[in-house]
N, C-alpha and C positions, 0 to 999 in steps of 0.2 A: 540572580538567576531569572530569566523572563520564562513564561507560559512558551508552551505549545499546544496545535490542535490535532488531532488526528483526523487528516483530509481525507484517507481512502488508503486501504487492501488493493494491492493486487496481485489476481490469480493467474497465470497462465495454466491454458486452458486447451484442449488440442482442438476443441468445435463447441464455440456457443453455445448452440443451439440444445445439442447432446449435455450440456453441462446442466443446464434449467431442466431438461426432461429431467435427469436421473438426480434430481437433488429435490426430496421432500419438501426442504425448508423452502428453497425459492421457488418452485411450482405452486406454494400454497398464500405466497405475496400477491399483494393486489396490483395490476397491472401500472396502475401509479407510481409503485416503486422503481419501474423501470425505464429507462431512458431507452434512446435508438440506440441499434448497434450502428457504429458511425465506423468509416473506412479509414486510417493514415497509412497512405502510401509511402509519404517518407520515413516509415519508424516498421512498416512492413506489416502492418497489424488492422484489424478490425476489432474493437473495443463496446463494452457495452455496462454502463454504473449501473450499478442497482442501489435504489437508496434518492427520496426524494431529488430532485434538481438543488434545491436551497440546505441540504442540510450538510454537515459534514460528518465524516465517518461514513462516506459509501464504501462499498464493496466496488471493485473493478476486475472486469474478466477480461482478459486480454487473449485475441485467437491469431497467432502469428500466421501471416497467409505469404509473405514473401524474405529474402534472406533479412536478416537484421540479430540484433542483440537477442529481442522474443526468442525468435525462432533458435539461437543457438542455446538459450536457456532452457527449451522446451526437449530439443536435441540431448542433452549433457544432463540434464535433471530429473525428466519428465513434468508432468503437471504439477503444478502446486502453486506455493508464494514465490512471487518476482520480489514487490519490494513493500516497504509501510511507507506510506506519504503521512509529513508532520508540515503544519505550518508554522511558521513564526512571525513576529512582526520584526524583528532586525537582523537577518541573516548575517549581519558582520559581527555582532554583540554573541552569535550561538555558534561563529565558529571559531569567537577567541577561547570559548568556554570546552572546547574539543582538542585539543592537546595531548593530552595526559589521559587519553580515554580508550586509545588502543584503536580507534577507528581513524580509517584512510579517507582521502580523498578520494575519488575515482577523476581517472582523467578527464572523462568527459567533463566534468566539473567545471572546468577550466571556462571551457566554452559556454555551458549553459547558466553559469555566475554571471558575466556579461551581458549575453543575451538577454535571461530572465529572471536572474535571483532567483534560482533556484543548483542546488549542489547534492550530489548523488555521494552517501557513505558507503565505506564496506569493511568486512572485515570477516576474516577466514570462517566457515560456516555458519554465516548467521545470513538474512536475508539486506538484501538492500534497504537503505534508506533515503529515501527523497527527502529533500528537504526547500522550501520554496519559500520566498520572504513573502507574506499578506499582510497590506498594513491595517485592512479593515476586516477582522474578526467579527466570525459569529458563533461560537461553539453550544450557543444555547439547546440545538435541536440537531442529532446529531442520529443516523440510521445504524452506524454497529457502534453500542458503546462498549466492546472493552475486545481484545485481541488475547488471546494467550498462545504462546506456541513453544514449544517446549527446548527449544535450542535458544530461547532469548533468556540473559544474564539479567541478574541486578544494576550488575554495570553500566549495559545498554540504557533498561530504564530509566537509571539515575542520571545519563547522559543526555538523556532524550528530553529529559522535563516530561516527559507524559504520560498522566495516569491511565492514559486510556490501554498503554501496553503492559502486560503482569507475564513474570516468565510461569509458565504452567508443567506441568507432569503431560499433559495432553500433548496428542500431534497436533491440532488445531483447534481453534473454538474462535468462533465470530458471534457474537451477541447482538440482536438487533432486536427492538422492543421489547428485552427482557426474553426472546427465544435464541434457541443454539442456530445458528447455519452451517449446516456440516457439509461442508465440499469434499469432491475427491481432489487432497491436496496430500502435500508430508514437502518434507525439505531434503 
């Protein structure tokens, strides 16, 4: 069974900006932790990590500004988790290991396996999972270390390789430097 890292949360989010105001936790982070909000026009979205540049386990808020997947997620769900990004170092070795685990493919998959070693899971209400082949890991230093959220199984986690996910009683809990970041999320 090979490692995984937990690359980054993401939130979808109806307005950036509106999301830092009204969140305790991230208002009281030091400007450091934040990166640009940067524009992708072709995913429809403006985006914004929170969580050093170099570390892993950022947070990601995602603000859908034109049609796309976000925005139909945002439409049908409201606010909350899109999806948990994991990395691995052999995408092919962790998707012989998913078989028998109850998680799908998504179609995109197909495409962005090709492209970029990377394969998007699913599975009837639990949150997406990205999954992205890294052959050069660093999980040493890492901005939210542990995820709980209360619709994720044993199954999931035991399928994931990754400690950094634990299913919880809680609707969400993101940990970063040993504090809660409590967003307005739910699934």
């Amino acid at each position: 069974m090979q490692q995984s890292w937990l690359n980054h949360v993401a939130i979808v989010v109806e307005e950036i900006e509106a999301e830092l105001a009204g969140s305790e936790s991230l208002s009281a982070l030091p400007l450091t932790d934040f990166g640009a909000i940067e524009k992708f026009p072709s995913e429809g979205t403006q985006e914004l990590y929170v969580g050093g540049e170099e570390t892993m386990g950022r947070l990601l808020l995602i603000q859908p500004i034109a049609e796309g997947p976000y925005l139909r997620a945002l439409q049908q769900r409201g606010a909350g988790l899109h999806h948990i990004a994991i990395d691995v170092p052999d995408i092919d070795q962790f998707l012989l290991g998913q078989p028998d685990t109850g998680w799908q493919l998504h179609p995109i998959s197909f495409e962005t396996l090709a492209r970029n070693r990377l394969v998007w899971l699913r599975r009837s209400s639990h949150p997406l999972i990205e999954v992205q082949e890294r052959k050069s890991q660093s999980p040493a230093k890492s901005f939210i270390d542990r995820v709980e959220l209360r619709v994720i199984d044993h199954e999931l986690v035991s399928s994931l390789h990754c400690r950094s996910v634990q299913p919880s009683g809680r609707h969400r809990l993101y940990t970063a430097d040993g504090k809660e970041l409590k967003l307005k999320t739910s699934l």
